[in-house]
N, C-alpha and C positions, 0 to 999 in steps of 0.2 A: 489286226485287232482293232484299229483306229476305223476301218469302217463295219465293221459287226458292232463295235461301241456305237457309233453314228446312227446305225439301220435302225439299233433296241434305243436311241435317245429318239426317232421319228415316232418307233410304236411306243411309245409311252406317253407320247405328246397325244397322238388319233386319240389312245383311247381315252389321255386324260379330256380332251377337248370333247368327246364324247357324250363322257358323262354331262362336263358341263352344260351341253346345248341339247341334249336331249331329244332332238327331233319326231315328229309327230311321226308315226311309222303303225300303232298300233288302239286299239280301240283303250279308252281310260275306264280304268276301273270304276268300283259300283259305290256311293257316297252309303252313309248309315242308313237308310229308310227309306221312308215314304212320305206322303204328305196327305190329311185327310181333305177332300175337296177338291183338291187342287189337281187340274186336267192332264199337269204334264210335268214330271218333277227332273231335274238337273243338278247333278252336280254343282258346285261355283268352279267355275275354268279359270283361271286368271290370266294362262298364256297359251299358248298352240303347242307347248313345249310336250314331247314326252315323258314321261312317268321314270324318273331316273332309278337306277340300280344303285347305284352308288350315291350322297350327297357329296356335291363341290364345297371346295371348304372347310373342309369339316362339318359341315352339315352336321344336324343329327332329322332323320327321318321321325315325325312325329303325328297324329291325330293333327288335323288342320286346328282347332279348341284347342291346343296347347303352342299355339305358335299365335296370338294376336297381333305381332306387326305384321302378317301375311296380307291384313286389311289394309294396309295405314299406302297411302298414294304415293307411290314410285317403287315399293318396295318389292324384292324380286328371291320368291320363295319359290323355287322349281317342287314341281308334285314328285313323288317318291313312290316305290311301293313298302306297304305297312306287313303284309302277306301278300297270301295269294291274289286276292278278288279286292283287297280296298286301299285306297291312295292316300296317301299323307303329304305332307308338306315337308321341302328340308328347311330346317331351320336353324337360324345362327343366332338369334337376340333372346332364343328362352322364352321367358314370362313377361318381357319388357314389352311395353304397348308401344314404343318405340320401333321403330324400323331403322336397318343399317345405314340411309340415306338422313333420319333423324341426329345421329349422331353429331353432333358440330358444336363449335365452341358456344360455350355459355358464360356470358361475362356477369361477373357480381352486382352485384345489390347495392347501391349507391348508400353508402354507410347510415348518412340521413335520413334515408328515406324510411332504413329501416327503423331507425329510433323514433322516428314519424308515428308508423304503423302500429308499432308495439305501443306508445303512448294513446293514440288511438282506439286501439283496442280493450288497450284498460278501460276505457274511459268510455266505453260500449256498453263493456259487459258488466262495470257496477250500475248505466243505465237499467240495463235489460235486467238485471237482478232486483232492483228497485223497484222497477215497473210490475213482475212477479210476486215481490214482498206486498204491494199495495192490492193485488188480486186477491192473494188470502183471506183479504176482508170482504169481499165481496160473493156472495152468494150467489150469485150466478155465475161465477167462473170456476166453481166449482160441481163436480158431475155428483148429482142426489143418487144415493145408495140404491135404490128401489130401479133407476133407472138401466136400459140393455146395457147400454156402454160403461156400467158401473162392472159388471162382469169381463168385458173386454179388456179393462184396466188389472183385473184381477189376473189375467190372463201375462201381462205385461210386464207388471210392473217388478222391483227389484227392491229386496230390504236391506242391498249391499251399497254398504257410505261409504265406501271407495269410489262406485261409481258416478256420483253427484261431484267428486272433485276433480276427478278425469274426465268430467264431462266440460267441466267448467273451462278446466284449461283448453280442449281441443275447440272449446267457441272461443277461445282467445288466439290461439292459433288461425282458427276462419277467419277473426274477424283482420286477422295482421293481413292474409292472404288478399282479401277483400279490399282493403286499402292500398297492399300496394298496388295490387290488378289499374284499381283507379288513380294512381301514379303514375302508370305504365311504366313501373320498374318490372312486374312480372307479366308475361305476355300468356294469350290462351295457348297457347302449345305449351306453351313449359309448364303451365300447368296441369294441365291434361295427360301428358306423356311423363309427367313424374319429374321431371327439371328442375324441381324447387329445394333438393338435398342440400344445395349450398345457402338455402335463407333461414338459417332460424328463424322460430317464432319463440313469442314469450312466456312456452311453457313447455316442459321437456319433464316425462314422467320420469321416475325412477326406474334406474333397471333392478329387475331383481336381482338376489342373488342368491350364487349355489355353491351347493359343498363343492367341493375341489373332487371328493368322488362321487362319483355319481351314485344314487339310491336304487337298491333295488328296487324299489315299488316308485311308481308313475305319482306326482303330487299331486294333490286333492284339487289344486287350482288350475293345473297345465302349464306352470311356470319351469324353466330349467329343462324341460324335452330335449331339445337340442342346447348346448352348452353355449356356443358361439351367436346364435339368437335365445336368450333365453325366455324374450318375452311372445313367440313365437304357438301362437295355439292358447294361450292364458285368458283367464277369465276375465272379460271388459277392455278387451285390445279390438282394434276394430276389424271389418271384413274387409276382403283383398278384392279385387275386380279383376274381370277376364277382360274386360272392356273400357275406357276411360268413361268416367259419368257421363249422362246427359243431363245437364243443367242449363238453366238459360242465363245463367250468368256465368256457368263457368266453375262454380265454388258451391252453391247452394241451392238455389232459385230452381224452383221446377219445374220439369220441362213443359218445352211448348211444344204446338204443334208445327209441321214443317214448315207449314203454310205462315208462321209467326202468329197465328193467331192459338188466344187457350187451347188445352185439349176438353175432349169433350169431359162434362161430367163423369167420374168413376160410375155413379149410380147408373147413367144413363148406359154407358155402356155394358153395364152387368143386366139392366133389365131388358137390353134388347139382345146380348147377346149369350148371354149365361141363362140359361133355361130350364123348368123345372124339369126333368124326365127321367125316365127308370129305366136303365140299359142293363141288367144283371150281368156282368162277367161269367162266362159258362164254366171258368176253369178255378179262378181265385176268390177264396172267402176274407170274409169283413176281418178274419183276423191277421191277415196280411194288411189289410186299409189299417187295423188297428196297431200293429207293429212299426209300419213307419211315423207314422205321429209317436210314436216313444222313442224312434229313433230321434226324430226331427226335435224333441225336447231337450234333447241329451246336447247335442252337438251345438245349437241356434237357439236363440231366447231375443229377439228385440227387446232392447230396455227403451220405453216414453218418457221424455221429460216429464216432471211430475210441478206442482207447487214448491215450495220451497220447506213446507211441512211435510211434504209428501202425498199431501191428496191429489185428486185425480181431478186434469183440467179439462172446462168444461168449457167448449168453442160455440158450442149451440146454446140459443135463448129459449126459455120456456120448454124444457123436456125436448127439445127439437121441431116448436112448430117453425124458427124463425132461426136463421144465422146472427152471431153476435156481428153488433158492429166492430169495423178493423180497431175501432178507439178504446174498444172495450175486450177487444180480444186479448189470451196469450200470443206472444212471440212464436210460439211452437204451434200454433193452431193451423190447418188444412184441412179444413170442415170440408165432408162432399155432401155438395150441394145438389139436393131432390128436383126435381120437376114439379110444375103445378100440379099437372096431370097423370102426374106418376100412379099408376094402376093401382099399387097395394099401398101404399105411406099415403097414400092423395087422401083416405079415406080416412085418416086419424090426424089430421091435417099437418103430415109432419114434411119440412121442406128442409134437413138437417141431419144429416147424419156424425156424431161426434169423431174427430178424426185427430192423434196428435201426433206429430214427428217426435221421430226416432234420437237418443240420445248420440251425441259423440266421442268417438272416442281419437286421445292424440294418436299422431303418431312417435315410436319411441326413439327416432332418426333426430326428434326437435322439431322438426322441419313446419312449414307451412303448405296448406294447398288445398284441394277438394275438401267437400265433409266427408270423412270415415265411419260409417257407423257402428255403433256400440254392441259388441254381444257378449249377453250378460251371462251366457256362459261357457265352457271351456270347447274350445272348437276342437277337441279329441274325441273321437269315440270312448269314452273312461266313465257313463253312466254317471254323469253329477246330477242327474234327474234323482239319482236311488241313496248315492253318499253325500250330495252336497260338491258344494266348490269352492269349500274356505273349511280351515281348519277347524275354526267356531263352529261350522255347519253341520262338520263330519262331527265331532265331540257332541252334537247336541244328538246327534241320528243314531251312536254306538249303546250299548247297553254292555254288562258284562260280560262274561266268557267270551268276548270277541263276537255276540252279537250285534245284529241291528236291532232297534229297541221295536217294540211289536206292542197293540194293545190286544191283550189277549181276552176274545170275545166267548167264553161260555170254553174253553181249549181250542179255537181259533183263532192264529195267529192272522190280527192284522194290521196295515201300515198306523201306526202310531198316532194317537188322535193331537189334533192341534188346537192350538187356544187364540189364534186367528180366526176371527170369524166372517171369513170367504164362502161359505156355505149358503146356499137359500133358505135351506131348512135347520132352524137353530131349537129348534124346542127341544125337551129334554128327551136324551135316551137317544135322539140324531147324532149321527158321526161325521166328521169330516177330521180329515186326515192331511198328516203332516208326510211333506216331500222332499226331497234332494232341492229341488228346484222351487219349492211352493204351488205347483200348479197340478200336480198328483188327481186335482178332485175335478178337474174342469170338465171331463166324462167317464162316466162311471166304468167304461170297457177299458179306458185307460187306467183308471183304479184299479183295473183288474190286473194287469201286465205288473204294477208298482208290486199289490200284493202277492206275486207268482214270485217275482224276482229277489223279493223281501225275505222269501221262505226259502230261494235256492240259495241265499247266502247263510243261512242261519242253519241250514240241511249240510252243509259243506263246513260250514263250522262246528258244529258237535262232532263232523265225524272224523278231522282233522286235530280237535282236542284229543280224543279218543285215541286216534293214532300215536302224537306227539304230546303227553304227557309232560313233558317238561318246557314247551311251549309257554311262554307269559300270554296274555290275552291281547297283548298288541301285536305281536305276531301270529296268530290268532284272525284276526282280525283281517291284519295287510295281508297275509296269505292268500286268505278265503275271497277278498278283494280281486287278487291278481288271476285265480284263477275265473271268477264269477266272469269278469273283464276277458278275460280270452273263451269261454263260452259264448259271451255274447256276439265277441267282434267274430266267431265262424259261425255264428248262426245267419250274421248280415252277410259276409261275405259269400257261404256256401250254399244259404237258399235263398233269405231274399232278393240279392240282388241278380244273381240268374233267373227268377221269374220274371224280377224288372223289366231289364234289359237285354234278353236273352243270351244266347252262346255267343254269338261273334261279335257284341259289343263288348263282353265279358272277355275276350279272346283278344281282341286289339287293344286294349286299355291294359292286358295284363290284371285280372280282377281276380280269377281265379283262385282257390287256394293251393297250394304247393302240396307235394307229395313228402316233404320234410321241411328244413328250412328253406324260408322265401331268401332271396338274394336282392331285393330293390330299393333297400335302404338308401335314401340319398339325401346326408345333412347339409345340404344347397335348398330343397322344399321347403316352401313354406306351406303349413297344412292347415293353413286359417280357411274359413268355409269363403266360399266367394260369394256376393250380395247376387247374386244372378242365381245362385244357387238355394240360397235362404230366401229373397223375397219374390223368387216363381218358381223356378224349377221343383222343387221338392215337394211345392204347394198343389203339385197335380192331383193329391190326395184329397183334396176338398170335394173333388169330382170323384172319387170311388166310394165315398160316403152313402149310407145308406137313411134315409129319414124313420127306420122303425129298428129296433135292436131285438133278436128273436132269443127268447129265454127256451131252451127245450128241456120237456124231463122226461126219462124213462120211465118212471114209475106214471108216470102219467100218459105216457102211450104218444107224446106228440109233442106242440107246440104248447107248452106252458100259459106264456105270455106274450105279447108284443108291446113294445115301449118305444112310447114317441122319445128322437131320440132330444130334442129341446129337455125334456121332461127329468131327463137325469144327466144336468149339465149343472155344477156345480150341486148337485144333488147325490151325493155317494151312500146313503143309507141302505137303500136295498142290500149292501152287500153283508149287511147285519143279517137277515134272512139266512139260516143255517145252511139250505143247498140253492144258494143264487149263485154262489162264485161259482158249480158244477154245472147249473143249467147256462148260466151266459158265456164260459167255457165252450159247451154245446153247442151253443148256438151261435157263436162265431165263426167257428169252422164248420160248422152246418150252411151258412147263410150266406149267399153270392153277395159278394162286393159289387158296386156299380163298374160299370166300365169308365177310362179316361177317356172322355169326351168333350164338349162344352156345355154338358147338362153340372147340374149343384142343384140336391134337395132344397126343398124351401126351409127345410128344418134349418139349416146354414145360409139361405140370400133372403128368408123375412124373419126367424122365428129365432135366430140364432141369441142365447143369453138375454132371455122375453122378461123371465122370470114369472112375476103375476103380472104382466101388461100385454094387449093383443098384438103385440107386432115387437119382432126385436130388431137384432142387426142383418144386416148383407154381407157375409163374408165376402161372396165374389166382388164385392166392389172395393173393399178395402184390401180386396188385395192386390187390387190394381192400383188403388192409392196410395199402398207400400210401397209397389214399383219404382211408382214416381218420384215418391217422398226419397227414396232410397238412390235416386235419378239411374237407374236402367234405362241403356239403348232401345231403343224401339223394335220388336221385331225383329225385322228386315235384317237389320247389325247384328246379331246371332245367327238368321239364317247365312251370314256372309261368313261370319266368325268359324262355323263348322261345317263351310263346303259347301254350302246349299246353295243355289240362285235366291234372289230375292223378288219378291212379290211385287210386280210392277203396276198391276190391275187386278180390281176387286174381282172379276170375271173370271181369275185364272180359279177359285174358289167355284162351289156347290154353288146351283141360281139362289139358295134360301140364304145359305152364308154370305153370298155375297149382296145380295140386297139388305142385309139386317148390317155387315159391315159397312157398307156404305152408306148406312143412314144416320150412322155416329160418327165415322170417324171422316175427316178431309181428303186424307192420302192413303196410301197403305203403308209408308213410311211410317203416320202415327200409330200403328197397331202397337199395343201392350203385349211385351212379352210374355206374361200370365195366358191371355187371349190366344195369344199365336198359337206358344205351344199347346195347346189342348185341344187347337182345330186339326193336330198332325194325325195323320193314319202310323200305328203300333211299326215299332223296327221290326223284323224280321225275330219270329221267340220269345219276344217283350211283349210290354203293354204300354208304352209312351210312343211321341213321336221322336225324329229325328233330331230336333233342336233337343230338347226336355235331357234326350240319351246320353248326349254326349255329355251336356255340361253335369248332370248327375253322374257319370261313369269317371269325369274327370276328376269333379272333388272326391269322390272313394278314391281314386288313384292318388291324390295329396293325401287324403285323411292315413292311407298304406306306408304310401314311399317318407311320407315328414314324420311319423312318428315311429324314433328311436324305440317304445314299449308296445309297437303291435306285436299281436301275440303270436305269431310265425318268424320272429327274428331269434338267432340265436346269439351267446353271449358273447360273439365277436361287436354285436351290437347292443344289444339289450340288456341292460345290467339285472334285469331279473327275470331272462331267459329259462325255458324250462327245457325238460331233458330232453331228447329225443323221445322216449319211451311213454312220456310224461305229453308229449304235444301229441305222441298218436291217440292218447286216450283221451283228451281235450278232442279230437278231431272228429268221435263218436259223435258226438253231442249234437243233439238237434233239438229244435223248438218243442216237438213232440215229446223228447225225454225231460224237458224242462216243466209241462205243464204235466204229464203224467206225477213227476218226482214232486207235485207240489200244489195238486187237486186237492178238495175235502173228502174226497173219494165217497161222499153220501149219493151219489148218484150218478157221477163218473169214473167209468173202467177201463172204458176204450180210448183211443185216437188213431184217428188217420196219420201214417209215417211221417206224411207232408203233411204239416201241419196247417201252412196256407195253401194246400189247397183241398178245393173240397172233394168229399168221399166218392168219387167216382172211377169206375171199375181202374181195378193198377193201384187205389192209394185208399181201399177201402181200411173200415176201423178194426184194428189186432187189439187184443188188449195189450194192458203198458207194460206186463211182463214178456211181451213176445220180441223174441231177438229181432227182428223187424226193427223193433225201438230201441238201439241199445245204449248201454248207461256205460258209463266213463269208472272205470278203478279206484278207487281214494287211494286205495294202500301205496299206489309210488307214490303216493307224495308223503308217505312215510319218511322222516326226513334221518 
């Protein structure tokens, strides 16, 4: 027996020693995509090791983007198999940016130093608030009404006074971080790698709190999701990072280039290499481009520092022909600086583009460290674009019987007019309209999605009265909610993002929707949007835009109208026009979306929020100076982050791309991660590239797995779980049945099944009563 025990303790050594070492023996599997340009794409290898079966350690096999110390120097992540064809990483640190070899003692804070710091920082930030207070008087530091960047602001800003006091305290917190750094009590690793849990700083938000039982219905604001984090996904808590910042200080300061010198101008780089062109997408229409911008609302909102009244601060001199001086500027100013010669602005002589950073938010650990940025709304998928994100918000948006209050045009319900006047057009008999969010009117196709959604809550609500008679109207209400809310999240989940990302990113990430209950709940998630995901990844949308919006009517045989789209940007009236809402219906899913490229209409890089002036903003460039502002790794650090080789030379690029890169940028280290991902060739099924895929496939995998009330968990999790019976009729539900259930039907009957995509053969238009498009039961929710 003593040697059969001995022979089985050898073979359990082999094969544990097996796994561990993994030896090179077979070809490595295939990484997520491809690259656009680029001559010859690889994997990132990090060892000669083979593709292990098992993780050592307890390992957990994962997506290389879900394992971030896999980058960090020494660390030693053996590749795995994911399935069949793609490799992952094992991994033992989770989400920490940290690596196993990171781990080592951390000694405290020299008690003085930190009374230092925190006295310090006081004594910063009543500066810095001062200095703001004496701006309000002065007329030029504030941005004129008439002017583009007065709509940008529109776009931004936040009417919640919560966030002005959490903003304040997390610059009190920077500025503690800031002092000690220059102490050398806090060193750049421990700041970077998140080391700093043991230093408080001198402002620690309140935690919420929550009922001892949990609510059936999801809270207006995203507070109390998970019990044990409660502030975890809430509205003005800041964003997570896949990656630690790149700042040149460490804490705030924006990055530089490798070379330590600036990077180049945002403008510059958008006008050499964001370009106007028209690539129609042969398969996906504009109302696909127009559903994720309502996603992208719902989820991410940057809040800007504002004045201390709340006006909007103005970095540029004279309308933007000239930069203020530093003596004169805000604190929060990062004006992108024009060219002389700059082709289109040269001509109106503007050398200024108005640009302010992003608000902060603390964090609710106390702690000290990086800047966190602020979002000002609930990082849940839970539509506070449509109900608001504070209970004021929601009470101002309800009307009775458990509706949402509607202004009703001629017997046409539309989104509720507002007594802000954010509108271009204010003369009488013009509407503009009140939002979840405030920003509802910023384009009129997005006006359109608010007013569809408006109508599927108030359609579900009568017929839910009607069922349940002894119903109060607050129940009523939260019902019609819960279910509007799980509609929605399988409409993301089951079309759009399979067009995305196609089947085998959708199939590695687990994105899919379940055949019954999903089982991936895990209250270890944090499902805050990560800044790499909110200030590029998502933003790939700016490139499928289309510069005319095509209105079609049948009774007219054709194309209606075509609508520059500047033209109805803060402009919502048209949808007063008794059959507008049926014709641009129409013509969205009529109308190819641009392809993801590195083209953006001019309507968005000159014309964007012009109003009456010849020339507006560049989106492309500010969204490169959100990057920064936001301090995003370069590039290159995401292509390492998700398995990719990294760009060593401008040449591995197309000869056009790489001569127009290399005429802005020093290295290919400094490329902008906005930039990068949008030169990718589409994943395999999708429409993005490799980098763009993963980190979007990952936050759906947080926005899933971290929230306790998605709507595929049953009431082993979800305290306002629906039946089995009740989620298969939820599971009906497609975009198609949404706008059918909720046209003016003056001049639309039909729809294509797929709603994004467009009418060609396999997805031509049935009318809306054909089982083709079919509609969800009310009666089980007969209660």
């Amino acid at each position: 027996m003593t040697s059969i025990r001995f022979a089985y303790q050898i073979l359990v050594c082999i094969v544990v020693l097996s796994r561990i070492t993994c030896v090179v023996s077979e070809p490595y599997g295939k990484a997520l995509g491809g690259h656009y340009g680029i001559h010859e794409e690889k994997e990132h290898i990090h060892s000669t090791e083979r593709p292990c079966a098992v993780c050592p350690r307890q390992g957990v096999c994962v997506p290389h983007v879900q394992c971030p110390a896999h980058v960090r120097p020494g660390s030693h992540n053996p590749q795995c198999h994911l399935d069949g064809t793609r490799i992952g990483v094992c991994c033992f640190t989770g989400r920490s940016h940290a690596a196993e070899s990171d781990r080592k003692f951390r000694s405290s804070v020299n008690v003085e130093d930190v009374k230092a710091a925190h006295n310090q920082s006081r004594l910063k930030l009543q500066h810095w608030l001062q200095r703001a207070e004496e701006l309000q008087k002065e007329p030029y530091a504030v941005i004129n009404t008439t002017a583009p960047s007065y709509g940008h602001h529109l776009s931004l800003v936040t009417y919640d006074k919560r966030a002005q006091k959490l903003g304040r305290g997390a610059l009190l917190n920077l500025f503690a971080a800031q002092e000690l750094k220059s102490r050398q009590a806090l060193s750049g690793d421990e700041l970077a790698l998140g080391f700093t849990d043991h230093t408080d700083g001198p402002f620690c938000p309140p935690v919420p709190s929550c009922p001892e039982v949990p609510s059936k219905y999801r809270s207006v604001d995203g507070n109390c999701n998970n019990q044990a984090k409660p502030s975890w996904g809430a509205v003005n808590t800041g964003y997570r990072r896949m990656l630690p910042p790149s700042y040149s200080d460490g804490i705030w300061a924006i990055r530089i280039s490798e070379l330590g010198l600036p990077l180049p101008s945002a403008r510059a780089v958008s006008s050499a290499l964001i370009l106007d062109g028209s690539h129609p997408s042969r398969t996906h229409n504009l109302l696909f481009m127009q559903f994720g911008q309502f996603i992208a609302h719902d989820i991410s909102t940057a809040v800007v520092f504002t004045l201390g009244n709340g006006h909007p601060i103005s970095c540029c001199d004279r309308n933007g022909e000239d930069v203020l001086p530093l003596e004169r500027q805000h604190w929060a100013c990062a004006p992108i600086i024009l060219d002389e010669g700059d082709q289109f602005y040269g001509q109106f002589n503007q050398k200024c583009i108005n640009f302010v950073r992003a608000q902060l938010a603390p964090d609710f650990d106390c702690s000290v460290g990086y800047a966190t940025q602020m979002n000002g709304a609930s990082h849940y998928l839970d539509m506070s674009h449509l109900y608001g994100n504070s209970p004021e918000k929601m009470a101002k948006l309800r009307a009775a019987g458990g509706l949402l209050a509607v202004f009703n045009d001629y017997g046409r319900e539309l989104p509720p007019l507002t007594r802000r006047k954010e509108c271009l057009n204010v003369h009488d008999g013009a509407a503009c309209f009140e939002s979840g969010d405030n920003h509802g009117n910023q384009v009129i196709s997005l006006t359109v999605l608010h007013t569809i959604w408006t109508r599927e809550h108030n359609r579900i609500a009568r017929a839910l009265s009607e069922l349940n008679p002894g119903w109060d109207e607050d129940t009523v209400f939260m019902e019609t909610r819960r279910i509007v809310l799980a509609e929605y999240q399988h409409i993301i989940y089951n079309e759009w993002l399979p067009l995305l990302l196609g089947p085998k990113t959708m199939q590695v990430f687990g994105l899919t929707p379940s055949p019954g209950y999903a089982l991936t709940y895990d209250p270890t998630v944090d499902p805050s949007l990560a800044v790499e995901f909110a200030a590029a990844a998502m933003r790939f949308g700016h490139s499928i835009v289309d510069s005319q919006l095509t209105a079609l009517s049948p009774q007219h045989k054709g194309i209606y109208e075509s609508i520059s789209l500047p033209e109805v940007m803060f402009q919502p009236s048209r949808l007063r026009i008794k059959p507008f809402l049926d014709r641009l219906l129409l013509g969205l899913m009529w109308q190819p979306m641009q392809s993801v490229d590195p083209f953006v209409t001019e309507a968005l890089s000159r014309y964007m929020f012009h109003g009456g002036n010849p020339y507006g903003l560049d989106l492309a460039a500010i969204n490169i100076q959100r990057g920064r502002d936001f301090g995003l790794q370069s590039y290159n650090e995401y292509r390492r982050l998700v398995g990719l080789e990294p760009i060593t030379d401008f040449h591995q690029f197309a000869p056009s791309a790489a001569q127009r890169l290399s005429a802005v940028y020093a290295s290919p280290e400094d490329i902008d991660l906005w930039v990068g991902g949008l030169l990718e060739e589409p994943v395999e099924g999708g429409i993005i590239g490799t980098t763009f895929a993963n980190i979007i496939a990952d936050q759906f995998t947080e926005l899933k797995r971290g929230d306790r009330y998605y709507y595929e968990y049953g009431s082993d999790v979800n305290p306002g779980a629906f039946t089995p019976s009740q989620l298969s009729e939820i599971k009906k539900v497609t975009l198609a049945r949404i706008v059918c259930d909720n046209r003016d039907g003056i001049e639309m009957s039909t729809s294509s099944p797929n709603a994004f995509l467009r009418s060609l053969p396999g997805n031509d238009p049935v009318q809306c009563d054909s089982p083709l498009i079919p509609a969800m039961d009310l009666t089980l929710f007969k209660e």
